[in-house]
FIKOLZA-1660 file (N, C-alpha, C; in steps of 0.1 Angstrom, whole numbers, plus 5000, padded with zeros to 4 digits):
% residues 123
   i   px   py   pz ch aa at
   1 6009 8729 3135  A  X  N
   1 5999 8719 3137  A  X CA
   1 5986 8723 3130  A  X  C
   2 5983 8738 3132  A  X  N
   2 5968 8741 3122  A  X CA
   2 5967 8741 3107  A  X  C
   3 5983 8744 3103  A  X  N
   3 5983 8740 3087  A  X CA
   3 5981 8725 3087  A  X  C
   4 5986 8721 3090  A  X  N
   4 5984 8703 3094  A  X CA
   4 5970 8699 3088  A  X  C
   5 5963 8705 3103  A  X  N
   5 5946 8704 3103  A  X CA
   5 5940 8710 3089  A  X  C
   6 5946 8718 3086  A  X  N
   6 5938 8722 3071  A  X CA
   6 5941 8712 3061  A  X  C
   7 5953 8706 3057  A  X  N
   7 5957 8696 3048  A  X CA
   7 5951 8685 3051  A  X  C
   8 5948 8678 3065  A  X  N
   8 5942 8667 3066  A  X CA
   8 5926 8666 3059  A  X  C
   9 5922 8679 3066  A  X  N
   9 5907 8681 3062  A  X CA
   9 5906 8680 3050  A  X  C
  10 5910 8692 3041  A  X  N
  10 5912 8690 3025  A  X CA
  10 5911 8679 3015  A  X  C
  11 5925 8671 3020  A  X  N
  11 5923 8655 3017  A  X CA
  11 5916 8648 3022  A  X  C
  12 5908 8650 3037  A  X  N
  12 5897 8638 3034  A  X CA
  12 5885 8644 3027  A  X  C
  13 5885 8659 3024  A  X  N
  13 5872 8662 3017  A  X CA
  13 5876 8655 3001  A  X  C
  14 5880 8653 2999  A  X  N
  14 5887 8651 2987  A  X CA
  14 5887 8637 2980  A  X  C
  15 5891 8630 2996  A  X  N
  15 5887 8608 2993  A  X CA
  15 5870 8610 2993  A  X  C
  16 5867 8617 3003  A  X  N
  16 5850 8611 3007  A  X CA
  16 5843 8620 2991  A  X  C
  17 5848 8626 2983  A  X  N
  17 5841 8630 2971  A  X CA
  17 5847 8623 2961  A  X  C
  18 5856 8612 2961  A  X  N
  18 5859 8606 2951  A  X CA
  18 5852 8586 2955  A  X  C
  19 5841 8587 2960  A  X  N
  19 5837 8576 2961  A  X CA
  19 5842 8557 2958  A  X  C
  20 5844 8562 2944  A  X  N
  20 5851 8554 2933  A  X CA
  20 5860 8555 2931  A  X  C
  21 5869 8562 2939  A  X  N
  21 5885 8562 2937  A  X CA
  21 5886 8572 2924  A  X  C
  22 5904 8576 2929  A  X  N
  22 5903 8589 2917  A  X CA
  22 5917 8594 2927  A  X  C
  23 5922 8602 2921  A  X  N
  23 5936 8608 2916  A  X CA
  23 5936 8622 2931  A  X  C
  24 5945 8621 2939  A  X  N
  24 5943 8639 2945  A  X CA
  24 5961 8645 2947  A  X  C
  25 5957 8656 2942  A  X  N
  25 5972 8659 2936  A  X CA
  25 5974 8673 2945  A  X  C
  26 5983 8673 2955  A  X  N
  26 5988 8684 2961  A  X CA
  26 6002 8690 2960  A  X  C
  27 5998 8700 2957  A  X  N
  27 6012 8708 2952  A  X CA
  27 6015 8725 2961  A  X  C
  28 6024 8728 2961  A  X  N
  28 6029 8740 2967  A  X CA
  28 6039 8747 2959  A  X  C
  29 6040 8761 2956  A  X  N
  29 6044 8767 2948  A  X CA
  29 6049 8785 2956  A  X  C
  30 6062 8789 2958  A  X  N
  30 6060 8803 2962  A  X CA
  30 6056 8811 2950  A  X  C
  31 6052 8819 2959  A  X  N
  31 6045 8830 2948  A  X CA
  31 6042 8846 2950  A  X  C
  32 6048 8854 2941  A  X  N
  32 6041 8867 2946  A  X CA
  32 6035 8873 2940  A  X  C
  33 6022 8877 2947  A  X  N
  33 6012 8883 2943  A  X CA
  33 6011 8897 2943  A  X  C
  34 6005 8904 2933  A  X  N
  34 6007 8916 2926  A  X CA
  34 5991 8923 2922  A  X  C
  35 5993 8932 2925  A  X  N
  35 5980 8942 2919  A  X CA
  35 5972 8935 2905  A  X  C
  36 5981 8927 2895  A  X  N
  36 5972 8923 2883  A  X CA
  36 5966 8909 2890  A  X  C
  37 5974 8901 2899  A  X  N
  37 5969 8888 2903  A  X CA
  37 5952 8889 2906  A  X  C
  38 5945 8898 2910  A  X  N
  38 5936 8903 2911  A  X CA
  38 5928 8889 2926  A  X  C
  39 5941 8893 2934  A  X  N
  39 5938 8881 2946  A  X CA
  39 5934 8888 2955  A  X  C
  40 5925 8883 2968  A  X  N
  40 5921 8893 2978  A  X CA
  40 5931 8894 2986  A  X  C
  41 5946 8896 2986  A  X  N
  41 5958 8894 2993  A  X CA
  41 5966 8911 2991  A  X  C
  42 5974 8914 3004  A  X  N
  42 5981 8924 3002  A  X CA
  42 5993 8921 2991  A  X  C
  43 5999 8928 2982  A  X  N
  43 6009 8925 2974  A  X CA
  43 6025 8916 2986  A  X  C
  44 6025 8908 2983  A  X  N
  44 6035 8902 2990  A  X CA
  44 6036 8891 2986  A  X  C
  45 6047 8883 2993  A  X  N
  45 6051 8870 2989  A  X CA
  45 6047 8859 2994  A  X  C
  46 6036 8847 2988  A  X  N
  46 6035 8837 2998  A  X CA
  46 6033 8821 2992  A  X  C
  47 6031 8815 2999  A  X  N
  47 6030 8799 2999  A  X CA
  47 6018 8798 2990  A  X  C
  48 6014 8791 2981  A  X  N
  48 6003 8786 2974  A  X CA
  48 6006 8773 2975  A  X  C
  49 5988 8768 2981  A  X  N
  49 5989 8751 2987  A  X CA
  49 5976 8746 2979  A  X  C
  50 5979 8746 2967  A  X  N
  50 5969 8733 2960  A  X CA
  50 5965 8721 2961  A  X  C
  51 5947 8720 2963  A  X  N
  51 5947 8703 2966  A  X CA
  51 5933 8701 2958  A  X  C
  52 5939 8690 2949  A  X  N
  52 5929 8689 2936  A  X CA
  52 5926 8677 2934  A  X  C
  53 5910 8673 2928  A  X  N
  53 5906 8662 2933  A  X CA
  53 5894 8656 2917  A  X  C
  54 5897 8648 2916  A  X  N
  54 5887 8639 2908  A  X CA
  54 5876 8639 2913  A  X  C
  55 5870 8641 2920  A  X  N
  55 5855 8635 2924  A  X CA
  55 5845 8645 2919  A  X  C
  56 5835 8640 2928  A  X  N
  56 5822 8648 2918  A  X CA
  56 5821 8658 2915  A  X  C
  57 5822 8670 2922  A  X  N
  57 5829 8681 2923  A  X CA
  57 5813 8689 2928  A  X  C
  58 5814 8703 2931  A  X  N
  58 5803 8710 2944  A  X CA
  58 5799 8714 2930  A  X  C
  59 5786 8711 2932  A  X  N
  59 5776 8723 2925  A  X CA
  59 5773 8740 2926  A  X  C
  60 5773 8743 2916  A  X  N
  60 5776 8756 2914  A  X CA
  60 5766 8772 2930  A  X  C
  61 5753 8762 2933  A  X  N
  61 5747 8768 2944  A  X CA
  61 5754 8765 2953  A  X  C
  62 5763 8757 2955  A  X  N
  62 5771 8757 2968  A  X CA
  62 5780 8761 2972  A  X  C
  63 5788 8764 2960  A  X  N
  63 5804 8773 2962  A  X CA
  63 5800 8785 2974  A  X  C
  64 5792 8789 2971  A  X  N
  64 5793 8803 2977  A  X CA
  64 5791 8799 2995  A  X  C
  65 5788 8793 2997  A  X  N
  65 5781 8785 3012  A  X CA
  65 5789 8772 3018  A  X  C
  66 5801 8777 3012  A  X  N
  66 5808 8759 3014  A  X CA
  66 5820 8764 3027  A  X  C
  67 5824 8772 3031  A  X  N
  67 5830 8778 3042  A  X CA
  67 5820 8782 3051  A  X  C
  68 5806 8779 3051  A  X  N
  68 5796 8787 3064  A  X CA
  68 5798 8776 3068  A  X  C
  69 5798 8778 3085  A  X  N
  69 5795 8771 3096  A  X CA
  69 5785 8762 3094  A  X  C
  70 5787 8749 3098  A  X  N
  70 5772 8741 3095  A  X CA
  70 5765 8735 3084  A  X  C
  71 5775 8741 3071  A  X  N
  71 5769 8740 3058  A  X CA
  71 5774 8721 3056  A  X  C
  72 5764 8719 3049  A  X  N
  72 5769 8706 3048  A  X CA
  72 5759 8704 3037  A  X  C
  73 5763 8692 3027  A  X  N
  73 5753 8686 3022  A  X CA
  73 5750 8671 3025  A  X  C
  74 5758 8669 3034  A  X  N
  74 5761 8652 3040  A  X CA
  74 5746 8650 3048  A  X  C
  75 5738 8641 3051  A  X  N
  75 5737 8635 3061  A  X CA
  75 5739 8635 3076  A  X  C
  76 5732 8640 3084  A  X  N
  76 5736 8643 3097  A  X CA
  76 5739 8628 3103  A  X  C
  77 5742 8628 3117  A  X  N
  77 5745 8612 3119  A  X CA
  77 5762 8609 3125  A  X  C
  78 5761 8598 3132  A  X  N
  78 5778 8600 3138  A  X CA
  78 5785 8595 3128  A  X  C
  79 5787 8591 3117  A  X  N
  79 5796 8591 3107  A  X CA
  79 5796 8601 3096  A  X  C
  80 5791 8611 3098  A  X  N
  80 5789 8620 3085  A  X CA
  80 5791 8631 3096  A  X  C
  81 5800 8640 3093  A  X  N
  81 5805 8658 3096  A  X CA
  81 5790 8665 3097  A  X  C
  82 5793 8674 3105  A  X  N
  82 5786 8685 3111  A  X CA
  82 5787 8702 3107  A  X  C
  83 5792 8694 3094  A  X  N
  83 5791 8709 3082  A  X CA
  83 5806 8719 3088  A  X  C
  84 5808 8715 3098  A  X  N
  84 5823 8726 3106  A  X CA
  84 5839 8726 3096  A  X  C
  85 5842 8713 3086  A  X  N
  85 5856 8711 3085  A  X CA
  85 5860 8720 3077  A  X  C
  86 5853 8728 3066  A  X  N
  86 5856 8737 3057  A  X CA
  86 5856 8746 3065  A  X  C
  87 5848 8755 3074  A  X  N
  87 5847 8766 3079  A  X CA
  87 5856 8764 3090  A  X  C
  88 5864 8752 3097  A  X  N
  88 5877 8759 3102  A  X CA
  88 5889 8759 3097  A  X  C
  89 5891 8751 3080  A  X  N
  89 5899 8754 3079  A  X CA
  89 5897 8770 3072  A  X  C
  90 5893 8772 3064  A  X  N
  90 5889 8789 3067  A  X CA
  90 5889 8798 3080  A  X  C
  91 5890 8792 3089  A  X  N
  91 5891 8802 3101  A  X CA
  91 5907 8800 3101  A  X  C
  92 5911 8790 3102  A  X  N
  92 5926 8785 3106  A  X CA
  92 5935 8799 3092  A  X  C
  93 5937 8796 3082  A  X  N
  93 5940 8804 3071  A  X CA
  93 5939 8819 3070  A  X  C
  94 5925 8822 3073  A  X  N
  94 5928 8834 3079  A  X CA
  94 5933 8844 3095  A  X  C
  95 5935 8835 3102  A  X  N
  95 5936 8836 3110  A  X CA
  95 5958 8842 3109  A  X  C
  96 5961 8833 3098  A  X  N
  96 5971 8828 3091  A  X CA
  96 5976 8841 3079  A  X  C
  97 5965 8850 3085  A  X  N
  97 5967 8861 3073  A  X CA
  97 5965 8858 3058  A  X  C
  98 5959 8846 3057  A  X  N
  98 5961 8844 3048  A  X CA
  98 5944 8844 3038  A  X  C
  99 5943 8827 3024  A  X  N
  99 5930 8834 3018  A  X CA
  99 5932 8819 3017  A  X  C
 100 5915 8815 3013  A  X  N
 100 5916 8799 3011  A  X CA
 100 5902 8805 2997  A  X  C
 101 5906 8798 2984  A  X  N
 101 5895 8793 2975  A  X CA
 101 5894 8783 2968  A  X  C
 102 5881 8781 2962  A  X  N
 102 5881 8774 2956  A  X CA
 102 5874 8772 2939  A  X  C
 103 5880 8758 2935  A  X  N
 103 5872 8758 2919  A  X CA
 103 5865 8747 2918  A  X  C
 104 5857 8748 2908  A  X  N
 104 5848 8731 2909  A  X CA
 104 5843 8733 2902  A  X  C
 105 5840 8721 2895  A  X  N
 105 5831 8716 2884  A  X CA
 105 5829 8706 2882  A  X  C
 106 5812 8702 2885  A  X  N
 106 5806 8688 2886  A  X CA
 106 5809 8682 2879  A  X  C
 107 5814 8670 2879  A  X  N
 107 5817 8657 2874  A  X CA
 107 5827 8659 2868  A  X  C
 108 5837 8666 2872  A  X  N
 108 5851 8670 2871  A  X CA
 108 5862 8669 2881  A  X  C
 109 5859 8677 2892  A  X  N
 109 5867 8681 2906  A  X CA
 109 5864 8690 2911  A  X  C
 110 5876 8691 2923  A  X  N
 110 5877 8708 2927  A  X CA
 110 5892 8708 2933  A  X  C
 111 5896 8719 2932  A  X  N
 111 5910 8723 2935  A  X CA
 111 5903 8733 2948  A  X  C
 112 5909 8730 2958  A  X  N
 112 5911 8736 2969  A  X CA
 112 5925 8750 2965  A  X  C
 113 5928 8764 2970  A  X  N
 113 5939 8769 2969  A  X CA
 113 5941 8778 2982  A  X  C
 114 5951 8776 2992  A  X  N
 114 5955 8787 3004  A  X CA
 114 5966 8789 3000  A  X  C
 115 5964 8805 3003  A  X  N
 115 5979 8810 3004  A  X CA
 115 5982 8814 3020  A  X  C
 116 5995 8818 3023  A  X  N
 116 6001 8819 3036  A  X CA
 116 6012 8825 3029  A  X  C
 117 6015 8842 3039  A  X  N
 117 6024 8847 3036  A  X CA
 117 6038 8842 3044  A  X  C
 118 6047 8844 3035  A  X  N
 118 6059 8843 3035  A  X CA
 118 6068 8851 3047  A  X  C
 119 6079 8846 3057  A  X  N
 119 6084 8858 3062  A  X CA
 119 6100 8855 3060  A  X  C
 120 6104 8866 3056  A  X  N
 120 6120 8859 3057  A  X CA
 120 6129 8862 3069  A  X  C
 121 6134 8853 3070  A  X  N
 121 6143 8855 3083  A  X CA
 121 6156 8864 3081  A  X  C
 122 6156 8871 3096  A  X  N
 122 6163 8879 3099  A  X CA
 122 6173 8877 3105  A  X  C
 123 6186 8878 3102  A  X  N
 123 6199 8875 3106  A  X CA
 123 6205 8890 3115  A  X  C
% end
C-alpha cells in the first residue's frame, strides 16, 4: 500500500504540473547497481520506478528543497497541499531501503526515479 501512496502522489504531482495537458510516462526496469553507477545505494539488485512528466518542470533553486517537509511552492488553502506529499513519499522509500531522485528542467519536465531493493525468494 505505501508504494501505492508514492505512485499516486507522483502522478498527481505530475497532472497538477502539466496544467495544459501533456504526456506522463511510467516505467519500471530491474537493475543492478554497481560501484561505477555512482548511486547513493549499496551494490545490489533493485526495482527502478520512473515517472516523467511534461509540465513546467521545478526550477533549479528548488530541486534541492523539494523533499523538505512543508516545502511547497503552491498556495496555502484547502485545495492546494501543505508542502508534505514529496517528503512522505521520501520517507516511505527510504524507509523501503531504498533512494528517490529527481531531474527537471523548466519548461521541459521532470522525471521522478525510486529504487527499491530486490529480494529473491527462498525455497
Amino acid at each position: 500500500m505505501q508504494i501505492k501512496q508514492v505512485v499516486k502522489g507522483l502522478v498527481a504531482n505530475a497532472v497538477e504540473a502539466m496544467p495544459n495537458g501533456g504526456v506522463i510516462r511510467v516505467k519500471a526496469d530491474n537493475i543492478k547497481i554497481g560501484k561505477k553507477d555512482n548511486i547513493q545505494l549499496k551494490e545490489d539488485k533493485y526495482i527502478k520506478v520512473s515517472i516523467e512528466d511534461s509540465g513546467v518542470g521545478i526550477p533549479e533553486e528548488n530541486l534541492s528543497k523539494i523533499f523538505d517537509p512543508y516545502f511547497s511552492t503552491k498556495e496555502r488553502g484547502s485545495q492546494k497541499g501543505m508542502g508534505l506529499g514529496l517528503s512522505i513519499c521520501y520517507s516511505i522509500i527510504n524507509r523501503h531501503e531504498g533512494l528517490i531522485t529527481v531531474d527537471s528542467k523548466v519548461g521541459v519536465g521532470t522525471t521522478f526515479h525510486f529504487y527499491l531493493p530486490t529480494y529473491e525468494k527462498q525455497n
